[in-house]
C-alpha positions as CSV (number, residue, x, y, z in Angstrom):
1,X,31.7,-0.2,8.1
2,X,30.2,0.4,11.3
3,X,28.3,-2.2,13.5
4,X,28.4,-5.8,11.8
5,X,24.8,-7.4,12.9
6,X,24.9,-11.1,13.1
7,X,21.1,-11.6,13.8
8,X,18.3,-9.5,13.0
9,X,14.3,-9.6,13.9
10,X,11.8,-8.5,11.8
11,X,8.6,-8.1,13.5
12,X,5.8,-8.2,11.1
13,X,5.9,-10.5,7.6
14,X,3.6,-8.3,5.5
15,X,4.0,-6.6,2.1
16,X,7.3,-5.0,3.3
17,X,8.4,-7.2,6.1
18,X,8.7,-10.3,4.4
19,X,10.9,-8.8,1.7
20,X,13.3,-7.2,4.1
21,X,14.0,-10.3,6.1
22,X,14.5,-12.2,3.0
23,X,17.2,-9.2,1.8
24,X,18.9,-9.2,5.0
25,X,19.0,-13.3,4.9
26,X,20.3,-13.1,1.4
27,X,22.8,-11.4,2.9
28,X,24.3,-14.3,5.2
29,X,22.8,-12.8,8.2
30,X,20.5,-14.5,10.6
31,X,16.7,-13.8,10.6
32,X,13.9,-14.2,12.5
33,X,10.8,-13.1,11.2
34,X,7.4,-12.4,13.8
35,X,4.3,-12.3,13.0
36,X,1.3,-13.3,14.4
37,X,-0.5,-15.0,12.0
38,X,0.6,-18.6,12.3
39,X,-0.8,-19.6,9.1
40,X,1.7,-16.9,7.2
41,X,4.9,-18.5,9.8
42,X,4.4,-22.3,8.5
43,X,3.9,-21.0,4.4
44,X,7.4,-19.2,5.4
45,X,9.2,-22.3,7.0
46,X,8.5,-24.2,4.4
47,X,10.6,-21.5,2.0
48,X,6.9,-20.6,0.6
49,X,5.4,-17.1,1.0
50,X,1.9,-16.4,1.6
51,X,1.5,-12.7,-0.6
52,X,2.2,-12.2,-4.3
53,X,5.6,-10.5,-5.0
54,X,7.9,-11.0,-8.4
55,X,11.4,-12.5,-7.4
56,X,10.1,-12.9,-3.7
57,X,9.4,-16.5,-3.7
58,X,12.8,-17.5,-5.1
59,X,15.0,-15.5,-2.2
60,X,12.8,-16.7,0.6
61,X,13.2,-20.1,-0.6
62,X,16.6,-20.0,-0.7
63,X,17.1,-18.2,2.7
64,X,14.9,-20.8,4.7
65,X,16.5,-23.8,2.9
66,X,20.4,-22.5,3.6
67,X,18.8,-21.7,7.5
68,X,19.6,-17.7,7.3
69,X,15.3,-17.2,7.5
70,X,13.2,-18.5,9.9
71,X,9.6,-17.5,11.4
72,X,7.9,-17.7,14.6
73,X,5.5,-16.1,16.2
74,X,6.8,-15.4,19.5
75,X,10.1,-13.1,19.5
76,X,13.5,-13.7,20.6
77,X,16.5,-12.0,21.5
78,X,18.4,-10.3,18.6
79,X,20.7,-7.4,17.4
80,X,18.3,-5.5,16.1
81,X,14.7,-5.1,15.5
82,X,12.9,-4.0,12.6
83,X,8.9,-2.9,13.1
84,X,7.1,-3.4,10.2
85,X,3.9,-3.7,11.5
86,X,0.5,-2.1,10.0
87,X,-0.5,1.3,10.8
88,X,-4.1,1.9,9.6
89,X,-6.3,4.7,10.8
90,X,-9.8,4.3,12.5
91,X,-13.3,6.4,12.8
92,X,-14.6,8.8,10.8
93,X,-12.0,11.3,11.6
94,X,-9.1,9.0,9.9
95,X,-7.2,8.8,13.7
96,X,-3.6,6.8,13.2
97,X,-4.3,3.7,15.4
98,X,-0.9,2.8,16.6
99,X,-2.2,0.1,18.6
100,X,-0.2,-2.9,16.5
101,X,3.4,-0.4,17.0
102,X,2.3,-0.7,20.8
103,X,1.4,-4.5,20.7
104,X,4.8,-5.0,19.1
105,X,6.6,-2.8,21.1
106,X,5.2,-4.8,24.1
107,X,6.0,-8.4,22.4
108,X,9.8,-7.4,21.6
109,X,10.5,-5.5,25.3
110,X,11.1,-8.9,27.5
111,X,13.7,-9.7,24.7
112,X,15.6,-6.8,24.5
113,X,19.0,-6.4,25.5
114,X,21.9,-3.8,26.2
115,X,23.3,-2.7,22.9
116,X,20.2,-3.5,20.9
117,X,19.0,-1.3,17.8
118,X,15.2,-1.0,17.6
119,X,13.6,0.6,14.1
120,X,10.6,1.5,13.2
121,X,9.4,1.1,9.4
122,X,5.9,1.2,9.7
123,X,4.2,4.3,8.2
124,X,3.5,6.2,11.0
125,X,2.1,9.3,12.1
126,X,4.6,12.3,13.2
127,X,5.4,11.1,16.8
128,X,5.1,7.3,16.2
129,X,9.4,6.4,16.6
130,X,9.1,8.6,20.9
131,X,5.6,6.3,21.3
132,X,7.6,3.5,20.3
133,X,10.1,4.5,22.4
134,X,8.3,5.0,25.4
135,X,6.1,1.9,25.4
136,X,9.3,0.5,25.5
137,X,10.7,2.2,28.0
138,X,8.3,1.9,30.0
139,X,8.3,-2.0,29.7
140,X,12.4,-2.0,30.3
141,X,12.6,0.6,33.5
142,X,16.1,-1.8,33.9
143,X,17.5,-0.7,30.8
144,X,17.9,3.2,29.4
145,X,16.9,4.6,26.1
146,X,17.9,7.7,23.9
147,X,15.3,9.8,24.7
148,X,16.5,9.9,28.5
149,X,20.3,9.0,28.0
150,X,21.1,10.7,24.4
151,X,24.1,8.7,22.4
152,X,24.9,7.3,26.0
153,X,21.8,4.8,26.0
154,X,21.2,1.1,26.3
155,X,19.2,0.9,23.6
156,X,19.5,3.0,20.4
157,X,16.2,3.7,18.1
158,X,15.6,5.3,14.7
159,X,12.7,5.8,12.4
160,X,13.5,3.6,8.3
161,X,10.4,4.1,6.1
162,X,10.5,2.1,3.0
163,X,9.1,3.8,-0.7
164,X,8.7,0.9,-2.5
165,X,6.4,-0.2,-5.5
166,X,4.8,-3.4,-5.7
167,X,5.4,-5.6,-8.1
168,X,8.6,-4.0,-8.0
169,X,9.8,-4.4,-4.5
170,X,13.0,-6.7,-4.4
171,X,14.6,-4.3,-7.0
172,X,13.5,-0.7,-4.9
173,X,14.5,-2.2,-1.9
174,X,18.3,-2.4,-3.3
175,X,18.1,0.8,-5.6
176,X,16.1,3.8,-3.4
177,X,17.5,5.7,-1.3
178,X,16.3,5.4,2.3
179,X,16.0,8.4,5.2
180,X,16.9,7.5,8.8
181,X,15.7,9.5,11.1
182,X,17.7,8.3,14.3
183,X,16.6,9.7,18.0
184,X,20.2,10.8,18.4
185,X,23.3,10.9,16.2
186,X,24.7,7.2,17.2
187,X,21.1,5.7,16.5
188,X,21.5,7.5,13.2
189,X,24.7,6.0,11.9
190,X,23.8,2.3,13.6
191,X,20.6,1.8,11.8
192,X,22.5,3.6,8.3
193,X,25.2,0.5,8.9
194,X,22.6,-2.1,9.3
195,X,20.6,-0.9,5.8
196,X,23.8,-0.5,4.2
197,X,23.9,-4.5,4.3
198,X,22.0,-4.9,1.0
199,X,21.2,-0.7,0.2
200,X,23.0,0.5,-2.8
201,X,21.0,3.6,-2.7
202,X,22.2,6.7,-0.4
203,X,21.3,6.5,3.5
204,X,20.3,9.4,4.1
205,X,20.2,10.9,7.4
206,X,17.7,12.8,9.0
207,X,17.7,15.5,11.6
208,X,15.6,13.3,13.7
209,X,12.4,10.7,13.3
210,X,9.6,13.1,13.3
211,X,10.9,15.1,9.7
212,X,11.7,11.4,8.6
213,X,8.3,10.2,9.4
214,X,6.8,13.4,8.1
215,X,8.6,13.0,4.5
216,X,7.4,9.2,3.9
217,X,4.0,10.9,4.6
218,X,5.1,14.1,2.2
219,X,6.0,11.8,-0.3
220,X,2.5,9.8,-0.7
221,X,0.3,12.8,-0.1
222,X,2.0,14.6,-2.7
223,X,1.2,11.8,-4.9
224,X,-2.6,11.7,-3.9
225,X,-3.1,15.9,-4.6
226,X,-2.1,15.2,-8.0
227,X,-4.0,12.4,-8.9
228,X,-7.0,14.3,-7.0
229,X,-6.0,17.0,-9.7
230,X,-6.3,14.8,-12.8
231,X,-9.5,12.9,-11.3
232,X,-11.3,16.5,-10.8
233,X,-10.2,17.4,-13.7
234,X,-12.3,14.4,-15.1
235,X,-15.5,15.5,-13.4
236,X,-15.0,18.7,-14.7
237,X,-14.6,17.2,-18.4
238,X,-17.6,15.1,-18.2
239,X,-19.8,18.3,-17.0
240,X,-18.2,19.9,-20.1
241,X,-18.5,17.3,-22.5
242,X,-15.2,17.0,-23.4
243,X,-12.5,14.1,-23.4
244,X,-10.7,14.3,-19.9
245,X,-7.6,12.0,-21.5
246,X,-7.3,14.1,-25.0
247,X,-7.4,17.6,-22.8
248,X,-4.6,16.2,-20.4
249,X,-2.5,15.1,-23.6
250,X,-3.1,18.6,-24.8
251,X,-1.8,20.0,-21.7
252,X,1.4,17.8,-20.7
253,X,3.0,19.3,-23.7
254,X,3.7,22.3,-22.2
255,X,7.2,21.4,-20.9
256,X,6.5,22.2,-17.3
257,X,3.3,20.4,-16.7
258,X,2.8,16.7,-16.2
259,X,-0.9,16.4,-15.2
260,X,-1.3,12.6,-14.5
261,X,-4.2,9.9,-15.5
262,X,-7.3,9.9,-13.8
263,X,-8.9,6.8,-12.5
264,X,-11.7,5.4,-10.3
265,X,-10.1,6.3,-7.1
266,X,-6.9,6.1,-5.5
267,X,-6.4,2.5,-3.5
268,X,-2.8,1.0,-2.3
269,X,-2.3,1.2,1.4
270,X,-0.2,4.2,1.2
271,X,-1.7,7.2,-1.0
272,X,-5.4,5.9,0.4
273,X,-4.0,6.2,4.3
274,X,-1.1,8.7,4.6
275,X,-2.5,12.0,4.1
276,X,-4.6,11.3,7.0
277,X,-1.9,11.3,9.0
278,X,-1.0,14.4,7.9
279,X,-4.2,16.1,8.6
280,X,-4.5,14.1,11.8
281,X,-1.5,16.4,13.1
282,X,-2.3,19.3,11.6
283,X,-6.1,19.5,11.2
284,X,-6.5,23.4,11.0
285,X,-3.6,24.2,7.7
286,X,-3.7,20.7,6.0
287,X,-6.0,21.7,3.6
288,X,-5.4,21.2,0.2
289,X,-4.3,17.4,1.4
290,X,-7.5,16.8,3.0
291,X,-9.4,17.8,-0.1
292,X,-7.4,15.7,-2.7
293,X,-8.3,12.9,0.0
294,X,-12.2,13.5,-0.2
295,X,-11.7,14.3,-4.1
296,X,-10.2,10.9,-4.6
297,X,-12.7,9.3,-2.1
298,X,-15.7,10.6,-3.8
299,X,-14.8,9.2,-7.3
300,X,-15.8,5.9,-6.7
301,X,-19.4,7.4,-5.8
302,X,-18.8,9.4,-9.1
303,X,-18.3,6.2,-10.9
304,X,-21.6,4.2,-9.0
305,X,-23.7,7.2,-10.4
306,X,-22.4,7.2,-14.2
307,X,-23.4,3.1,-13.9
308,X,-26.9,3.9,-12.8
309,X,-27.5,6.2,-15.3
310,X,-25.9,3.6,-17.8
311,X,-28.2,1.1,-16.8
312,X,-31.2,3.8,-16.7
313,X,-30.7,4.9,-20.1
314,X,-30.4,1.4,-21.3
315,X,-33.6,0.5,-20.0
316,X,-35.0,3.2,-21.9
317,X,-33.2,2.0,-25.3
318,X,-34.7,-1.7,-24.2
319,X,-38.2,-1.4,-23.0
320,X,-38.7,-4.9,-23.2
321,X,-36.0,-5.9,-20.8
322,X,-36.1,-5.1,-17.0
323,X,-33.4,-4.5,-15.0
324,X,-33.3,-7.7,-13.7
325,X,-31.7,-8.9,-16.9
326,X,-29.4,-5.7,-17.3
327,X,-26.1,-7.3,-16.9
328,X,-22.9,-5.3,-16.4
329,X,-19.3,-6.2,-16.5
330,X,-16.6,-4.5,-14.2
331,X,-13.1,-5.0,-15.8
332,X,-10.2,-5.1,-12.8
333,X,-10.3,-5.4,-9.3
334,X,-6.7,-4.6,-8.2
335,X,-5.9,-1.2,-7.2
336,X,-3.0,-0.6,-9.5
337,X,-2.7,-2.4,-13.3
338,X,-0.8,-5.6,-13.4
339,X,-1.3,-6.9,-9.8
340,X,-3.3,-9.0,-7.8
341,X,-3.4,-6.6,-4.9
342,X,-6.9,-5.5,-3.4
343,X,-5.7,-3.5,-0.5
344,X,-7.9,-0.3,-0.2
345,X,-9.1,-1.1,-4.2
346,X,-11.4,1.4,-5.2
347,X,-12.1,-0.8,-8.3
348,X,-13.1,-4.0,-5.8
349,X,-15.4,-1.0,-3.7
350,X,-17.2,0.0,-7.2
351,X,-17.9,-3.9,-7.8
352,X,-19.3,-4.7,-4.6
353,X,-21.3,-1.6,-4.4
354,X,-22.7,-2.7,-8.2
355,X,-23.8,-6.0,-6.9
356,X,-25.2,-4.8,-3.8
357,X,-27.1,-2.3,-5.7
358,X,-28.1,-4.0,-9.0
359,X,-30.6,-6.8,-8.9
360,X,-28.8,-8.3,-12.0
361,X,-25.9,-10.1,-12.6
362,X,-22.5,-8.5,-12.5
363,X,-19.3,-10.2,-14.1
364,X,-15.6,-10.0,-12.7
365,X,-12.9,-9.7,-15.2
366,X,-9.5,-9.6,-13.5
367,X,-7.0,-11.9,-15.4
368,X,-4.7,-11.5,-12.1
369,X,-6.2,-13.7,-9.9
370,X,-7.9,-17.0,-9.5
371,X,-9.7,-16.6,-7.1
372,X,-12.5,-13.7,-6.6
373,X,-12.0,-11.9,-3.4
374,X,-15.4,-11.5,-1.5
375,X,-18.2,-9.6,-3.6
376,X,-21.4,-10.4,-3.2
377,X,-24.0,-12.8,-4.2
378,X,-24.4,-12.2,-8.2
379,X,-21.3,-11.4,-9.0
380,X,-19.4,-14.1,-11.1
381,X,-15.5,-14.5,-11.8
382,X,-15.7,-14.6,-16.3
383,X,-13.4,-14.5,-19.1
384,X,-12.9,-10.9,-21.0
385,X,-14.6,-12.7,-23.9
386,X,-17.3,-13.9,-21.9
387,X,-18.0,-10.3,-20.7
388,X,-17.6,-9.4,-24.1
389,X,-20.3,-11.3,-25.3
390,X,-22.9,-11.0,-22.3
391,X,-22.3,-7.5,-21.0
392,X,-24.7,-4.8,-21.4
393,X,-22.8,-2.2,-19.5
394,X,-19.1,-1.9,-19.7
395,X,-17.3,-0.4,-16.6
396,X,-13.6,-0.7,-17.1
397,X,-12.2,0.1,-13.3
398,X,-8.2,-1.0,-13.7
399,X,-6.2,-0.2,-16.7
400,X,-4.8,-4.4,-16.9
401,X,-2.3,-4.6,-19.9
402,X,-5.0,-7.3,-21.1
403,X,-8.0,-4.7,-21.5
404,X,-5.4,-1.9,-23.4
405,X,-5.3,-4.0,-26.6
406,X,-9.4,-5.8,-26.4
407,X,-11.5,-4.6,-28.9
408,X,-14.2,-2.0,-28.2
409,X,-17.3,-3.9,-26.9
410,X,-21.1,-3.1,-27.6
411,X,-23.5,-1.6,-25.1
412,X,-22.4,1.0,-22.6
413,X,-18.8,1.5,-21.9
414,X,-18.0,3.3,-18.8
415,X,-14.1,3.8,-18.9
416,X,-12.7,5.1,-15.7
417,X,-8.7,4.6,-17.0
418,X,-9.2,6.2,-20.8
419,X,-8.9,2.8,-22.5
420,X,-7.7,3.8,-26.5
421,X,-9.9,1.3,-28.3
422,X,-8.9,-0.3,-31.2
């Protein structure tokens, strides 16, 4: 079987981190989870969690109380260490900023030891595992690494990207296959042994980290040029007069083509940020990626313009009333049906860009949450039946399995998902 790992470190309790600590625990195997967000270390010591995930609760629960998971934010030796930090971009040029892989790099150095195994599962930019690498390096002159030493090293590293979706995350994590993209051969099959703890899916090995960190980008960016196809192809409809989700019906029975949905952007902190990465390393030939980018970023503005005229045409209809008493209703916030999860939402962006714009009132409908995420004053958190009844403009943002089945309303209906009313 390879290596057995008695203690692991997983630096980073996010969306991904948190799940893959709680795997390994489930496992029997020692955890210690870093982060630096104390708040999101006590929820976890308490067997809580702190982010919304189906089946999550119940396994980190069980690992904290039968002592396999603990968190902390300061780190401590271990076997191996798992970075699952974020990697967002910054500026208007979409540059990786790698600067929490270097802080954690940094925080994890003083602890390691000879024989450790240090991965990176952070969505990075081609080149992100050697950074790594050699802020580590450079913190540990005493110890040597595989970029200098090969398979004879200290240290062994390797690049382990997850694909998972959420809402789905405790089952993908078992099931998918995962690519390791070692620095050398040894760090290969040590970091395959340690995922092969709870990973019934295929380990598949990579020549090295930078195709491995260039296929986790691949995978998302092919993903964003076809929605950026469909979500053209519904600006080109609209011109047209025509009905973007009957054409692409029409179409996908041809047995080779699957054109997918349109919708009011593309959100998620994958499809929304990967490409960039992409075009970040080759800025001159990535250039049908870029554009499915800026197609997909400019739908939201798309959407903001077909509400204006909405509310300009219905002031027309209503010369009584002033736009003052206009109200419209945005239905979903998240950026993908059935979740609760905002991250880079173009459906939250179009809602705080009607309240900021609209001197009115502007209703919430998202039966996923609770709570309303920050929107702006005149925005309120209603019922669907309350929107129902008071709405004047329609904007349907997020295709919830509670708005497939509502009845058509009255007044303007904006529908950004192709809703088949009843």
């Amino acid at each position: 079987m390879g290596h057995q790992f008695k203690k692991i470190s997983v630096i980073g309790l996010g969306y991904i981190g948190l799940p893959t600590a709680a795997m390994f625990a489930s496992r029997k195997i020692e955890v210690v989870g870093v982060d630096v967000n104390q708040a999101a270390v006590d929820t976890i010591n308490q067997g809580e969690i702190h982010i919304v995930e189906p089946d999550l609760d119940k396994v980190v629960h069980a690992a904290v109380h039968e002592g396999y998971l603990r968190a902390t934010t300061k780190p401590e030796p271990a076997e191996a260490f798992l970075i699952a930090v974020p990697t967002p971009f910054k500026g208007d040029n979409h540059e990786p900023d790698l600067s929490y892989v270097e802080a954690a790099s940094k925080a994890i150095a003083p602890v390691l030891e000879k024989g450790n195994l240090v991965v990176l599962e952070s969505t990075s930019p081609v080149g992100a595992t050697e950074a790594m690498a050699g802020w580590l390096a450079a913190e540990r002159p005493d110890l040597s690494f595989p970029q200098d030493k090969g398979d004879n090293s200290d240290i062994r590293i390797a690049y382990c990207p997850e694909r998972v979706l959420p809402g789905k995350v405790m089952q993908e994590l078992i099931t998918n296959d995962r690519i390791i993209g070692g620095v050398t051969p040894r760090c290969s099959s040590e970091a395959a042994s340690l995922y092969k703890v709870f990973v019934k899916g295929e380990c598949v090995i990579a020549s090295g980290p930078r195709v491995a960190e260039m296929a986790k980008l691949s995978e998302n960016s092919f993903r964003d040029v076809n929605i950026a196809f469909a979500n053209e192809l519904s600006l080109i409809c609209d011109g047209l007069d025509m009905d973007v989700w009957e054409l692409i019906s029409l179409a996908n029975r041809h047995p080779r083509v699957n054109i997918l949905q349109p919708g009011a952007g593309v959100g998620g902190h994958c499809i929304a940020v990967d490409p960039w990465f992409i075009v970040a390393s080759a800025p001159e030939t990535a250039q049908i990626i870029r554009t499915a980018r800026e197609v997909n970023d400019a739908k939201p503005k798309w959407v903001l313009e077909k509400v204006k005229s909405a509310v300009g045409q219905f002031l027309l209809d209503n010369p009584t009333k002033s736009a003052e008493e206009v109200v419209i209703a945005c239905y979903g916030l998240a950026f993908k049906p059935d979740i609760d999860d905002f991250r880079e939402s173009p459906a939250l962006e179009i809602a705080r860009a009607c309240t900021n714009m609209h001197p009115g009132r502007v209703l919430i409908v998202e039966p996923n949450v609770e709570d309303m995420p920050q929107i702006g004053e005149g925005a309120s958190l209603v019922s669907l039946d309350a929107a129902h009844k008071q709405a004047d403009v329609h904007l349907i943002l997020v295709k919830h399995r509670e708005f497939i089945d509502m009845a058509k309303p009255s007044g303007a209906i904006i529908d950004a998902v192709g809703i088949e009313w009843k």
